[in-house]
C-alpha positions in Angstrom: 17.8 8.6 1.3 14.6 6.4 -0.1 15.8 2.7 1.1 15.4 0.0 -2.1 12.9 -2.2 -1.1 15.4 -5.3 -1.5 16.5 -7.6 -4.2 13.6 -9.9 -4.1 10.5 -9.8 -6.6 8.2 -7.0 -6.4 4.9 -7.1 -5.7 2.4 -6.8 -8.6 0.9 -3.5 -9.5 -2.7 -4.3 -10.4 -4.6 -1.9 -8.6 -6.1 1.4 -9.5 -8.1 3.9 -7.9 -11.4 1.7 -7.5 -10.2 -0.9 -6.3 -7.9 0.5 -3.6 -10.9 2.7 -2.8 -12.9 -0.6 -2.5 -10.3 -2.6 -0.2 -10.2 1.0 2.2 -13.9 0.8 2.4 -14.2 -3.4 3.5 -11.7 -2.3 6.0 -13.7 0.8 7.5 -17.0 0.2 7.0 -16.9 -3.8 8.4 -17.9 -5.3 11.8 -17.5 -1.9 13.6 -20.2 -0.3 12.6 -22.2 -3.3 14.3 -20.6 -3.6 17.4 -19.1 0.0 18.2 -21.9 2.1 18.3 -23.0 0.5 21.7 -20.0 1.0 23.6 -19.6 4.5 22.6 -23.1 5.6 23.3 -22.4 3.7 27.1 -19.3 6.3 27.4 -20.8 9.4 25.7 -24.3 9.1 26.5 -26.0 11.7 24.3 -22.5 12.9 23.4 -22.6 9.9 20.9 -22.7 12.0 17.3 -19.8 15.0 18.9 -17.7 11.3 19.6 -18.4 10.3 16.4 -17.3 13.7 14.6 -14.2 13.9 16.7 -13.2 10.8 15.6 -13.6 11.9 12.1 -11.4 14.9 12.1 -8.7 12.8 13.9 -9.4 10.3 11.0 -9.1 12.8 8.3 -6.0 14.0 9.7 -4.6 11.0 9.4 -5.5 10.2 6.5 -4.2 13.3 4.5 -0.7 12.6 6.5 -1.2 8.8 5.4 -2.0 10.2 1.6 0.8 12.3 1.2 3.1 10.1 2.9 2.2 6.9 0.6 2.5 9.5 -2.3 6.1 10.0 -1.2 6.9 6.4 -0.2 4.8 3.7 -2.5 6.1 0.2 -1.2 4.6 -2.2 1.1 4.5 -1.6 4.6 2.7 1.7 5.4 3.6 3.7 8.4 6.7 1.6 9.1 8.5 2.4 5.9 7.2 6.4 6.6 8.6 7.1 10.3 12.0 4.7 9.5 12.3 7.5 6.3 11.4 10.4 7.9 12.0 9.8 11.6 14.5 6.9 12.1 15.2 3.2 12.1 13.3 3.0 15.8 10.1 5.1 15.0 9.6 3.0 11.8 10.0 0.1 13.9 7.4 1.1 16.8 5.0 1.6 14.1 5.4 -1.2 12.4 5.3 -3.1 16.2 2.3 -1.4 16.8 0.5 -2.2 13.5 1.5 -6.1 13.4 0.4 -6.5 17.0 -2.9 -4.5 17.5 -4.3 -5.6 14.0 -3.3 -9.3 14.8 -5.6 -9.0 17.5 -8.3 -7.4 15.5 -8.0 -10.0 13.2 -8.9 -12.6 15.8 -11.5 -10.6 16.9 -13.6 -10.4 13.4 -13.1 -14.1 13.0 -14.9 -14.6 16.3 -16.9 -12.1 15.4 -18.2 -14.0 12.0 -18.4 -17.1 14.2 -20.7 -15.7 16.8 -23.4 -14.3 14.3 -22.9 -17.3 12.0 -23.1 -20.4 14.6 -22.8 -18.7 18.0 -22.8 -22.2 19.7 -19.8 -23.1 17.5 -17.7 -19.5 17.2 -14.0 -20.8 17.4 -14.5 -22.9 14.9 -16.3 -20.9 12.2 -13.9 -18.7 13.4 -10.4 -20.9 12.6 -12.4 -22.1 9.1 -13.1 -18.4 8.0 -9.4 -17.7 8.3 -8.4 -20.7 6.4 -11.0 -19.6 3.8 -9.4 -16.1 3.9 -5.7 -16.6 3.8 -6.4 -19.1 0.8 -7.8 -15.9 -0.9 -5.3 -13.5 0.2 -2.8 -16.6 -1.3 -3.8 -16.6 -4.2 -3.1 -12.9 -5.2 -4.5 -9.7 -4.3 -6.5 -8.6 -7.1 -8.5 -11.7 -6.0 -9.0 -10.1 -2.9 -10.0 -6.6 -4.3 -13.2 -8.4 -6.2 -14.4 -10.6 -2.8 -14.2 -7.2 -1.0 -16.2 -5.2 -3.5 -19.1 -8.2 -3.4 -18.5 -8.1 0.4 -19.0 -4.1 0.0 -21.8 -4.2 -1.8 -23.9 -6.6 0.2 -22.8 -4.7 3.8 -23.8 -1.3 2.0 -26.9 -2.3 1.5 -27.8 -4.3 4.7 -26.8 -0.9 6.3 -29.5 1.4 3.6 -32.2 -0.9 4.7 -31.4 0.1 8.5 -31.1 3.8 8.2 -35.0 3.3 5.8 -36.5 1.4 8.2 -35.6 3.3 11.3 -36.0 6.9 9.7 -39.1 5.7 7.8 -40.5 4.3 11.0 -43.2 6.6 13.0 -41.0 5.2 16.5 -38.2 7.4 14.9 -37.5 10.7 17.2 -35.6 13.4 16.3 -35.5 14.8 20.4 -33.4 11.5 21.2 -30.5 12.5 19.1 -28.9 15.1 21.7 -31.7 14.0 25.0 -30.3 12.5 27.6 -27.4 12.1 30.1 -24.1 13.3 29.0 -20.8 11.3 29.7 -18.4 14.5 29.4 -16.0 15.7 27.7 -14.3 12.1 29.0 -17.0 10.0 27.6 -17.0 12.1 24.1 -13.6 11.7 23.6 -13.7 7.9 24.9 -16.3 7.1 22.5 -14.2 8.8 19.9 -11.2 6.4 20.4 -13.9 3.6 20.3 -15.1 4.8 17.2 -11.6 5.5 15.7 -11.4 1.5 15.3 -13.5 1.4 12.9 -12.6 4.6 11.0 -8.4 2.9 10.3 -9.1 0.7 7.6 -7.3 3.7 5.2 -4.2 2.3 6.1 -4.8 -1.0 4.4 -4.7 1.4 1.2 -1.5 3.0 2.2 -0.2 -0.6 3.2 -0.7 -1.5 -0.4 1.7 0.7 -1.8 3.5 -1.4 -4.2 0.7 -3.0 -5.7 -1.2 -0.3 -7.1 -0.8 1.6 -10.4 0.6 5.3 -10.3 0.8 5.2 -6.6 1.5 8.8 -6.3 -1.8 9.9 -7.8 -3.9 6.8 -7.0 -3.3 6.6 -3.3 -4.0 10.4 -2.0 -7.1 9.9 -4.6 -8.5 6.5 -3.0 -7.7 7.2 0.8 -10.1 10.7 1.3 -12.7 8.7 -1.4 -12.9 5.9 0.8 -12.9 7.8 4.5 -15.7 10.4 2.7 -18.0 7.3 1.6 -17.5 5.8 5.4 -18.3 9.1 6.9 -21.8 9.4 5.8 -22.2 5.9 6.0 -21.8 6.1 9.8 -23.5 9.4 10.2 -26.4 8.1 8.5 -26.4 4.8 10.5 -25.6 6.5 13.9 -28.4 9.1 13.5 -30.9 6.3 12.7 -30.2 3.4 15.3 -30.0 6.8 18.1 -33.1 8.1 17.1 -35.0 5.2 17.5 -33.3 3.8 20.4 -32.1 6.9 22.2 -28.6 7.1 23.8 -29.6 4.9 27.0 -30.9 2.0 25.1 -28.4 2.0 22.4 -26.0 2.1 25.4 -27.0 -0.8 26.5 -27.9 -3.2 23.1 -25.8 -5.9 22.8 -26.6 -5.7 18.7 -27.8 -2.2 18.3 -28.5 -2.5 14.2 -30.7 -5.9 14.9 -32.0 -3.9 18.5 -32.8 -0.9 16.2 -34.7 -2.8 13.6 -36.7 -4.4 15.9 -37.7 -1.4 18.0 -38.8 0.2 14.3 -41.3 -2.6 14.2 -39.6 -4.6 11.2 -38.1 -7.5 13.2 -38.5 -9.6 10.1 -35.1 -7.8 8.8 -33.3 -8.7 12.0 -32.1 -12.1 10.5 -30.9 -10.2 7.3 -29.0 -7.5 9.8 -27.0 -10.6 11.2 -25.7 -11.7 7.8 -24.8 -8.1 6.8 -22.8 -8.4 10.4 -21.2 -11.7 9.0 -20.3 -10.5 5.9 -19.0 -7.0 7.4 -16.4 -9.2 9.6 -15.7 -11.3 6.9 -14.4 -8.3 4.6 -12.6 -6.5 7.8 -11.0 -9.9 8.4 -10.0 -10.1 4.8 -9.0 -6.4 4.6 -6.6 -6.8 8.0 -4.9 -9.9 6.9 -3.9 -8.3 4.0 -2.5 -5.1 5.9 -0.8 -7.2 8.6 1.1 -9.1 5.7 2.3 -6.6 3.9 4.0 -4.7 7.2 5.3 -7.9 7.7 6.8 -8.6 4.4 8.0 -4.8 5.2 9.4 -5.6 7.9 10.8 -8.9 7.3 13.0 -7.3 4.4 14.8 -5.1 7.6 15.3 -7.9 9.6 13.4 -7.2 12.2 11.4 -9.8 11.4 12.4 -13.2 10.4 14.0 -12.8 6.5 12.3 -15.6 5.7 8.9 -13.6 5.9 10.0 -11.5 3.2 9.7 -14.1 0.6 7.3 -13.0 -2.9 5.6 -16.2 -4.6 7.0 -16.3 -8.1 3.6 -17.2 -9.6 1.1 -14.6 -7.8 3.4 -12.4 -6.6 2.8 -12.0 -3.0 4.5 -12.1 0.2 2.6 -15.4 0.5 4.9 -16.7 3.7 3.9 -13.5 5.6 0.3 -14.7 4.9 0.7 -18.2 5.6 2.5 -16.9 9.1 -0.3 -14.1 10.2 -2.9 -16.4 8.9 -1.6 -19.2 11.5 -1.2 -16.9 14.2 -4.6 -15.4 14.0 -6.1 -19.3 13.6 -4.4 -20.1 17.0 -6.0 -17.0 18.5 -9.4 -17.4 16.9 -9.2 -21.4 18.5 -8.0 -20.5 21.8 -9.1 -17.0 23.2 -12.0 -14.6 23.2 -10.5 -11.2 22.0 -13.4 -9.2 21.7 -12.0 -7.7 24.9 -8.9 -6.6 23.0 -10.4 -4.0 20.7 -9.2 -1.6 23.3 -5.8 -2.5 23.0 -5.6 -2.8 19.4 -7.2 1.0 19.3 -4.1 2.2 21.1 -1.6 0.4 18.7 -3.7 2.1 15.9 -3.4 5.8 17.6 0.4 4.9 18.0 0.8 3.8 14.8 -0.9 7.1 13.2 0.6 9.3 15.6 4.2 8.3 13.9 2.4 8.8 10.5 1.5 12.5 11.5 5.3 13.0 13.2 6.6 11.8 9.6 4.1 14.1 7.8 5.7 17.1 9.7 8.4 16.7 8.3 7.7 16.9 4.9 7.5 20.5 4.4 8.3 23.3 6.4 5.6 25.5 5.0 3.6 26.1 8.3 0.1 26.0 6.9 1.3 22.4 5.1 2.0 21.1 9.1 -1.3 22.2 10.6 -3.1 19.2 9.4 -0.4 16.7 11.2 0.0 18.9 14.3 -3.6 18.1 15.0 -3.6 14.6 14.3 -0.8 13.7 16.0 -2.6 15.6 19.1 -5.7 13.7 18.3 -4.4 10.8 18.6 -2.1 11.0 21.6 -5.6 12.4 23.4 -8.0 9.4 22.1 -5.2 6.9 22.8 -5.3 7.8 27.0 -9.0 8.2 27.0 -9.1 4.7 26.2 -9.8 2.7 29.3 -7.5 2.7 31.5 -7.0 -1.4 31.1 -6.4 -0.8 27.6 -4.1 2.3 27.8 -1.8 0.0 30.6 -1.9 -3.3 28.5 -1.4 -1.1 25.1 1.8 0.9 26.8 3.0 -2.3 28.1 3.2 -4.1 24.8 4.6 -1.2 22.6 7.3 -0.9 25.4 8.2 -4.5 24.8 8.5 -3.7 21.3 10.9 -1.3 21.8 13.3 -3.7 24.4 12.9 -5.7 21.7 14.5 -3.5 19.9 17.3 -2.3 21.9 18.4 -5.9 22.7 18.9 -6.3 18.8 20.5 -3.1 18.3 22.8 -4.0 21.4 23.7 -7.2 20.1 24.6 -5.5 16.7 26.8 -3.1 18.0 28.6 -6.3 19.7 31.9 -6.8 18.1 32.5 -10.4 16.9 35.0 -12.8 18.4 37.6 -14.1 16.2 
């Protein structure tokens, strides 16, 4: 049985289909299409476009699971609320866990992020005042945040045009470099593929949104394929366009392939515009994950495995605005303190755990065999991208999930404690 949200206000329902497909694509198509493309070309070689089309169908899996799943289950919290429905208290829990943790992270990360393409010689702090700015937004009601996201959309969008123009419009452009070169395996295509998968999850901020858009059992399943679709070709055309002008080797090993890629097209007067379109990207991811995070935690305050306190709705703009205050502190102190860039990694394991639950709940929806195809193969996408992650992040990733789930057990246990008179 559907558990009630709890007795506190609800969340406003403000969005529709737009707008949730606009928060899905500041989430997806943000900071990773500027940083990830190097790293998976180093691991696939000229494997680099099959990486990027396996991550797709594991994405679309997911996201049809996700859709159908937020269809069924419209509140705030995404995957958590789906596998504690479908699969138990524990499963929701891990998911939820996995989510909080890894995008926390990722959070950090795109705050640096902003700060080392806006003032690289002063990156923590940029970083610390861009969340500030961010949670302030966030704060002041969501439907706030769905119009800075479309302007930060819009502006990303069409940094990333003038990219794929220049560098397909460029006589340095060669259609031989987009499958030349050395090959790193079937291990580097599927590596690359997890690598890539980071940027592809920002779907679940729509699912995580549940009870604050209209008609949530037609708007979601709508908005999540709209938004994945638009990001697809976005980062087919991007990927075909920075590889055939760099070729797998040199895109391998750019430290800023889009601003490497313009330059090597002969146009390095648009390298200065490619940094603020990098900016900007990790600006709307940032805003996009801070808004996820909260919400799973607002979920997940409500079942106590968070403090209750988190679970707290402003009365005036009607959102969990003490989950926000709490992840927006958290991810300050990390932004301040450590570099996390290394932590993408780890945070793309929590993300394949996280979806792998989301498929396992999707199974179980229907027992029409052609309906479980679609989760069968995402939950086996994910398991396989998760441990052909490096091997530092698959170790650090397993470790934290598993303290998740002692976590867990020592609350259970101390539940199932009788009381002393």
């Amino acid at each position: 049985m559907t558990r009630s949200p709890s007795a506190s206000p609800g969340l406003r329902r403000s969005l529709g289909v737009g707008d949730a497909v606009v928060i899905g694509l500041g989430s997806m198509i943000g900071a990773g299409i500027f940083a990830a493309l190097g790293p998976a070309a180093r691991a696939a070689g000229s494997g680099l476009l099959l990486g990027l089309a396996v991550a797709a169908v594991v994405a679309y899996c997911n996201a049809m699971s996700s859709a159908r799943l937020a269809a069924r289950y419209p509140a705030s919290g995404g995957t958590y609320v789906y596998g504690r429905e479908r699969l138990g208290e524990f499963w929701g829990y891990l998911a939820g866990w996995a989510f909080v943790v890894g995008k926390t992270a990722s959070c950090a990360a795109m705050a640096l992020t902003v700060g080392a393409y806006v003032w690289p010689g002063q990156a923590h702090a940029v970083a610390v005042a861009a969340v500030v700015a961010l949670t302030a937004v966030n704060y002041g009601g969501v439907q706030k945040s769905a119009w800075l996201t479309r302007a930060i959309v819009v502006v990303v969008l069409a940094v990333l045009a003038s990219v794929v123009v220049v560098c397909l419009g460029s006589g340095r452009s060669d259609a031989g470099h987009l499958w030349t070169g050395a090959s790193g395996g079937v291990g580097g295509v599927l590596q690359a593929a997890g690598l890539l998968f980071f940027a592809f999850a920002g779907y679940a901020r729509i699912a995580t949104l549940g009870e604050e858009v209209r008609d949530p059992a037609r708007t979601i399943p709508q908005a999540i394929p709209l938004a994945l679709g638009v990001t697809l070709v976005v980062y087919a055309c991007v990927a075909v366009a920075v590889l055939s002008v760099l070729g797998a080797e040199r895109l391998g090993a750019a430290g800023a392939p889009l601003t490497d890629a313009v330059r090597a097209a002969g146009v390095p007067g648009l390298v200065p515009v490619v940094r603020v379109g990098a900016a900007v990207a990790a600006l709307g991811s940032l805003l996009a994950l801070i808004l996820g995070v909260s919400r799973t935690t607002l979920a997940m305050a409500r079942d106590r495995h968070l403090p209750g306190v988190l679970a707290a709705v402003h009365p005036r703009f009607q959102v969990p605005h003490r989950a926000e205050l709490a992840v927006g502190a958290v991810v300050a102190v990390l932004a301040a303190t450590v570099d996390v860039r290394g932590a993408i990694g780890f945070s793309s394991f929590g993300v394949l755990a996280y979806y792998a639950v989301a498929n396992a709940s999707a199974w179980t929806l229907d027992r029409a065999r052609r309906a479980r195809v679609v989760p069968v193969v995402g939950l086996v996408g994910c398991a396989v991208l998760a441990f052909s992650l490096p091997v530092v992040s698959v170790v650090v990733g397993a470790g934290v999930l598993a303290v998740g789930g002692a976590l867990y057990g020592v609350r259970w246990w101390v539940g199932r404690r009788p009381s002393r008179a």
